[in-house]
Kinemage of the C-alpha trace (Angstrom):
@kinemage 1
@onewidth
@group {chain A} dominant
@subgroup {mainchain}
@vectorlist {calphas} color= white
{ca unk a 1} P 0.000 0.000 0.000
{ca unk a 2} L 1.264 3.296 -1.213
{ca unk a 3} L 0.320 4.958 2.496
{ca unk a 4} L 2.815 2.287 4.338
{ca unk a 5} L 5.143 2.897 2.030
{ca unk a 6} L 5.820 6.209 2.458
{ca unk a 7} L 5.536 6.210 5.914
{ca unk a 8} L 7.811 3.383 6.646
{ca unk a 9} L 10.319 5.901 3.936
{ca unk a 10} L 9.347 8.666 6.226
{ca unk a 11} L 10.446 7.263 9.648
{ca unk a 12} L 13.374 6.064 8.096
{ca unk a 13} L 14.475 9.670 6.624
{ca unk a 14} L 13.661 11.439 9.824
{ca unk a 15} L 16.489 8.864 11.624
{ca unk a 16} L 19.402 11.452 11.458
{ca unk a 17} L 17.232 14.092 13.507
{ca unk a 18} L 16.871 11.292 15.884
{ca unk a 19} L 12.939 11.607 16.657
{ca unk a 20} L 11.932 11.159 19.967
{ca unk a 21} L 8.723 9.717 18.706
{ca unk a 22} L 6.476 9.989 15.418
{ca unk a 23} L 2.699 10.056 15.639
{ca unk a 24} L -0.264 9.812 13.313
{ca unk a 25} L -3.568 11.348 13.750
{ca unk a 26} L -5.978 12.476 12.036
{ca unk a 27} L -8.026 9.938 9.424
{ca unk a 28} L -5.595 7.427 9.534
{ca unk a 29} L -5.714 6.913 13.050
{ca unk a 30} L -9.329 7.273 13.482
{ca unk a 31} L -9.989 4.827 11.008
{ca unk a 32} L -11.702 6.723 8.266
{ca unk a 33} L -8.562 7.094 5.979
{ca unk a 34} L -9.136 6.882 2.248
{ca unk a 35} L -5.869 6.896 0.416
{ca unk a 36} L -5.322 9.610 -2.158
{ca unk a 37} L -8.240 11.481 -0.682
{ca unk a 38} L -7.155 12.058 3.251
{ca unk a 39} L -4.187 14.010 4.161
{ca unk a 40} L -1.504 12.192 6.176
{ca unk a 41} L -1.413 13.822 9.645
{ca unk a 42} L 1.470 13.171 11.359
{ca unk a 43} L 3.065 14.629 14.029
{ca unk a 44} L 7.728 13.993 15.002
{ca unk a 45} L 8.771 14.742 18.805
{ca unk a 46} L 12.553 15.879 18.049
{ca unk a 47} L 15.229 15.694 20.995
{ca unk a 48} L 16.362 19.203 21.199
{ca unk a 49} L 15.840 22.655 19.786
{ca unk a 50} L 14.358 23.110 16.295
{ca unk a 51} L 18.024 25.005 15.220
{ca unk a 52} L 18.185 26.091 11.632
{ca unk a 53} L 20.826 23.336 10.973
{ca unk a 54} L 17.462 20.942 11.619
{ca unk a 55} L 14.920 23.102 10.107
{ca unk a 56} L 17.348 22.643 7.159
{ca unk a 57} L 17.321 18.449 7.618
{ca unk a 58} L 13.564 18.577 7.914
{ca unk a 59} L 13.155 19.862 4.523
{ca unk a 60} L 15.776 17.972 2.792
{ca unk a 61} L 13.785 14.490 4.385
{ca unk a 62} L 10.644 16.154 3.195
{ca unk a 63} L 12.402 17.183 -0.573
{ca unk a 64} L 13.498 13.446 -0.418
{ca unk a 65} L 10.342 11.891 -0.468
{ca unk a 66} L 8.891 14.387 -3.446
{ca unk a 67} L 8.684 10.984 -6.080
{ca unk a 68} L 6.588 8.762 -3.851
{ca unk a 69} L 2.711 9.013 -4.103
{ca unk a 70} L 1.226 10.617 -1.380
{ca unk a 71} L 3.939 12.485 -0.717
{ca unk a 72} L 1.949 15.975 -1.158
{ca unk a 73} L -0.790 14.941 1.286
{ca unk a 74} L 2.321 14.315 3.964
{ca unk a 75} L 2.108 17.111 6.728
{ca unk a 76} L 4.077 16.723 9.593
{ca unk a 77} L 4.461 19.452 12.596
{ca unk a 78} L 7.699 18.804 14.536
{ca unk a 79} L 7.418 19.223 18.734
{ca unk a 80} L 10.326 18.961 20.976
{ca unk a 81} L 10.103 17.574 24.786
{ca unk a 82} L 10.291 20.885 25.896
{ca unk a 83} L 7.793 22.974 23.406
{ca unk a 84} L 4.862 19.937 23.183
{ca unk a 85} L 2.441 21.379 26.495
{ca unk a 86} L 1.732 24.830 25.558
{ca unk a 87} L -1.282 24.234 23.244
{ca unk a 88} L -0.726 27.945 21.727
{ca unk a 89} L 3.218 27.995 20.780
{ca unk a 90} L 3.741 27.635 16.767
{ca unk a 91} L 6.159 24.845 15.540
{ca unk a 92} L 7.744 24.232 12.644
{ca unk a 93} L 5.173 22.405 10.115
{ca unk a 94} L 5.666 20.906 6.921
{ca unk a 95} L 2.792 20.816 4.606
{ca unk a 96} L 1.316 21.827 1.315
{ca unk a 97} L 5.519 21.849 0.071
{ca unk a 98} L 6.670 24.251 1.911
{ca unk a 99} L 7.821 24.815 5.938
{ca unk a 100} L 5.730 27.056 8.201
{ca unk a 101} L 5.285 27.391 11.867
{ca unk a 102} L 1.467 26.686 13.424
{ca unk a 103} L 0.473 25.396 16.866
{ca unk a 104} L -0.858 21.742 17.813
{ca unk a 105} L -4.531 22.278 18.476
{ca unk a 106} L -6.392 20.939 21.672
{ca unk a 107} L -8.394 18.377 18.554
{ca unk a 108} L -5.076 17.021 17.359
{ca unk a 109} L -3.750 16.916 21.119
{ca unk a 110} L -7.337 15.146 22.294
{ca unk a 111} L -7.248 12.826 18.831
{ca unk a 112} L -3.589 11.860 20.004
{ca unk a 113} L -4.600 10.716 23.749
{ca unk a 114} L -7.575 9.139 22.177
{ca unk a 115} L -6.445 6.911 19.342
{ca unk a 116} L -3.074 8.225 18.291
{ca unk a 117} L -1.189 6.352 15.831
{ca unk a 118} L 2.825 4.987 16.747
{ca unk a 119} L 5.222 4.909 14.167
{ca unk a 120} L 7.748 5.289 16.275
{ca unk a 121} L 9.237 5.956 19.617
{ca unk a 122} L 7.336 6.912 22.820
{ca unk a 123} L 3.526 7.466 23.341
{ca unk a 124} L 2.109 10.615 23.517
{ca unk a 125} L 0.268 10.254 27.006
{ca unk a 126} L 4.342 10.518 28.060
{ca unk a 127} L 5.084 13.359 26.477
{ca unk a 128} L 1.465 16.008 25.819
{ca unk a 129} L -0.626 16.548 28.819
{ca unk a 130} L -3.486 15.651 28.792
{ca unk a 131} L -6.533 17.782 27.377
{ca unk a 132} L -9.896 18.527 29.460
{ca unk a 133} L -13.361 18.344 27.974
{ca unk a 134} L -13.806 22.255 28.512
{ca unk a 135} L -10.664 23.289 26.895
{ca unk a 136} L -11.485 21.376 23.972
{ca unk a 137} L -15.034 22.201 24.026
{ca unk a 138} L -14.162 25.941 24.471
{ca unk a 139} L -11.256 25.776 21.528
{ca unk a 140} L -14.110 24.036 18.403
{ca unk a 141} L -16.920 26.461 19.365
{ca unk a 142} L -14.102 29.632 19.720
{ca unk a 143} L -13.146 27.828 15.973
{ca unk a 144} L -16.974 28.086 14.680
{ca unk a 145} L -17.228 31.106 15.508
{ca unk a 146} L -14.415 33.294 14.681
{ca unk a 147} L -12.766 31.212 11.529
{ca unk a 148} L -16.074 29.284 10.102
{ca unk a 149} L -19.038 31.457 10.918
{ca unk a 150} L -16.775 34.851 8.952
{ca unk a 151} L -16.149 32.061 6.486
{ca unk a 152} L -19.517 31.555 5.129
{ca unk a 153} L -20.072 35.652 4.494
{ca unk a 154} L -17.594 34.519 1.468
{ca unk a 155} L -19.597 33.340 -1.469
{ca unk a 156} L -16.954 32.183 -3.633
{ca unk a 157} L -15.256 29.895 -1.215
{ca unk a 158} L -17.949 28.095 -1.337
{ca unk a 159} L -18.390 26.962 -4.911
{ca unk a 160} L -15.167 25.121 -3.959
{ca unk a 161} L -15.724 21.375 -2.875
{ca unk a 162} L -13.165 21.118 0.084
{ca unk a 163} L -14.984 24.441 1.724
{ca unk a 164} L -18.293 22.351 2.026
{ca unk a 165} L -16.881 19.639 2.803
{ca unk a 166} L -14.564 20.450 5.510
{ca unk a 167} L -17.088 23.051 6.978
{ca unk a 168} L -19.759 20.954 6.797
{ca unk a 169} L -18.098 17.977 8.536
{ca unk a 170} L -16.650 20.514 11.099
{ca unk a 171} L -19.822 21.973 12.214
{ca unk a 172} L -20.894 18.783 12.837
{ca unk a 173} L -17.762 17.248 14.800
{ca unk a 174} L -17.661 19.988 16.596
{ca unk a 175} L -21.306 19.972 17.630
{ca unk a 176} L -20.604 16.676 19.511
{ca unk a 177} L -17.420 17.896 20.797
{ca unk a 178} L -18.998 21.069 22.302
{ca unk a 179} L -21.934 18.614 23.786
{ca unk a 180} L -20.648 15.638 25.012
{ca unk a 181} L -16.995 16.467 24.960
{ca unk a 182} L -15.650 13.404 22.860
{ca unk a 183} L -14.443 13.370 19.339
{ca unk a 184} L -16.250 11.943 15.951
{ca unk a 185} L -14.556 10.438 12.635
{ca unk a 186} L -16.037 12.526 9.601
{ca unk a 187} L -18.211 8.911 8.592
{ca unk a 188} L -19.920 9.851 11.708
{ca unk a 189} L -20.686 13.239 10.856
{ca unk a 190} L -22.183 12.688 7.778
{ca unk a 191} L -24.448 10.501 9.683
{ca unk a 192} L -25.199 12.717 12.336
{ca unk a 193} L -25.252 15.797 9.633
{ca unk a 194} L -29.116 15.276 8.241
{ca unk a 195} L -30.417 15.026 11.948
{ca unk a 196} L -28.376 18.053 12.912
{ca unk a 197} L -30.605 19.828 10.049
{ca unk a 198} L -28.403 19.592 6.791
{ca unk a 199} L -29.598 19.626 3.239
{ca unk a 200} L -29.486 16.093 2.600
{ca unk a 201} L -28.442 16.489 -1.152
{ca unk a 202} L -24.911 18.021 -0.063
{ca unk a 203} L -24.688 15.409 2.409
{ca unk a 204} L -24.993 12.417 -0.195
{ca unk a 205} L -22.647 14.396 -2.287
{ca unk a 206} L -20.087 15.125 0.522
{ca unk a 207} L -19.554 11.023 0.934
{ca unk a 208} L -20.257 10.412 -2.465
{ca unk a 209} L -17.092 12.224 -3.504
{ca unk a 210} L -15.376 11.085 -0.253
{ca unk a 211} L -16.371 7.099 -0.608
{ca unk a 212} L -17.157 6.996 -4.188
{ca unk a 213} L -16.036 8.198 -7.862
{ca unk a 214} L -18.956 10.812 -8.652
{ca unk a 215} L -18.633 12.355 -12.118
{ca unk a 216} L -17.745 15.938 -12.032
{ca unk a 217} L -20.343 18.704 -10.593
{ca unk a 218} L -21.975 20.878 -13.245
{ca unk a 219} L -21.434 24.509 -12.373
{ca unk a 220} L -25.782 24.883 -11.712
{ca unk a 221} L -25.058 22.081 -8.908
{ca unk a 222} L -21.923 23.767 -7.763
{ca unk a 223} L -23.724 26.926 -7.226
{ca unk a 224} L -26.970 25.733 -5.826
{ca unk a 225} L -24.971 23.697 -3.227
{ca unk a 226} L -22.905 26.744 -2.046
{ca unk a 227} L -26.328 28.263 -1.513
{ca unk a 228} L -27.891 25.139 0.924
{ca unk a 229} L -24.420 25.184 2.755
{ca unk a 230} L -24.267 28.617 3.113
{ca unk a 231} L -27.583 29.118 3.861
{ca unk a 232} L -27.246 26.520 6.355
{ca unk a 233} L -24.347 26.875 8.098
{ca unk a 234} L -24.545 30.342 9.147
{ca unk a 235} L -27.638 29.702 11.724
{ca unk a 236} L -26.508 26.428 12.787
{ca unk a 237} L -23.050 27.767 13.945
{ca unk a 238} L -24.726 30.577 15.390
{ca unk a 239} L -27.393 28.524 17.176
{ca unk a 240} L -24.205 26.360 18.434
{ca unk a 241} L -22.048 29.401 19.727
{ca unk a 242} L -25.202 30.874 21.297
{ca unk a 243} L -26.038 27.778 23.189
{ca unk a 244} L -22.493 27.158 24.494
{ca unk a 245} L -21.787 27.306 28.072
């Protein structure tokens, strides 16, 4: 499998930094991972500090692995022992080609605890503290409301299919999340979606292009779904936010 591959290649290229440990999370260690559809979430505890003589291996093991497949849905964010707890520092990332700093969200800490992946080394519970049900509860509906709920005043985002999908299958992760304070697989929140009020049309064609091989949208359907998501999201994440304690 193409996945194991590279990951097996990827482990094995991070060896001169010497990685503390190398997690997955994400789809592939929830268990909803499609290959070639699902990004490759992955997260590499180094030993020391992130100098720019290892900012500068990081990208030559990422440049190496450029010819396998998969290799452009590979996004790795690199911790150290002594960076991991703060949930707000940035770290060095890797994704989308190119090197960036962002922080490790309460989800991806929470998703780590709960069903984190090993490729290699120690397990997180040794090395992230843990996260509580109100600081993760507090960080999706903060999310809604100041990334997602802006997000859907922009009309042409929407016409594009990873904006529905992602903010459709957010809203409703983060619905359970902010209720019962555990974490949901995106197969379960298309399931939960029509009960939670969605159009059901942009549900079926959320997993349809997730789980299936749809034939391209026509631009009337493209258009007409940006309007039911749209119209459908704003309320609902507004509803959520409002309800929030």
């Amino acid at each position: 499998m193409d996945t194991e591959t590279l990951l097996t290649r990827f482990v094995g290229e991070l060896s001169a930094l010497a990685p503390v440990a190398v997690w997955a999370h994400g789809s592939l260690a929830a268990g909803d991972y499609q290959e070639g559809r699902s990004d490759l979430d992955l997260i590499a505890v180094l030993p020391g500090p992130v100098t720019p003589a290892v900012v500068w291996k990081v990208g030559v093991a990422h440049a190496r692995l450029r010819a396998l497949p998969l290799a452009t849905v590979l996004h790795c964010t690199y911790l150290t022992p002594s960076t991991a707890a703060d949930p707000a520092r940035r770290h060095l990332t890797w994704a989308y080609e190119q090197l960036f700093k962002r922080p490790v969200s309460p989800v991806t800490r929470r998703e780590l605890h709960a069903f984190g992946r090993v490729l290699h080394g120690r397990a997180p519970a040794g090395l992230l503290p843990p996260v509580t049900d109100r600081e993760l509860g507090d960080f999706v509906v903060r999310e809604l409301r100041d990334y997602w709920r802006p997000a859907v005043g922009k009309a042409p985002l929407w016409t594009r299919d990873v904006w529905v999908d992602v903010g459709m299958t957010t809203f409703a992760r983060a619905t359970v999340t902010a209720r019962e304070g555990r974490l949901i697989s995106k197969r379960e929140a298309l399931e939960l979606l029509p009960g939670l009020g969605a159009p059901v049309e942009v549900v079926e064609d959320i997993r349809s292009r997730r789980y299936d091989d749809p034939a391209p949208p026509t631009e009337e359907w493209t258009a007409r779904r940006a309007r039911l998501t749209r119209d459908y999201l704003g309320p609902a994440i507004e509803a959520l936010t409002a309800s929030y304690d």
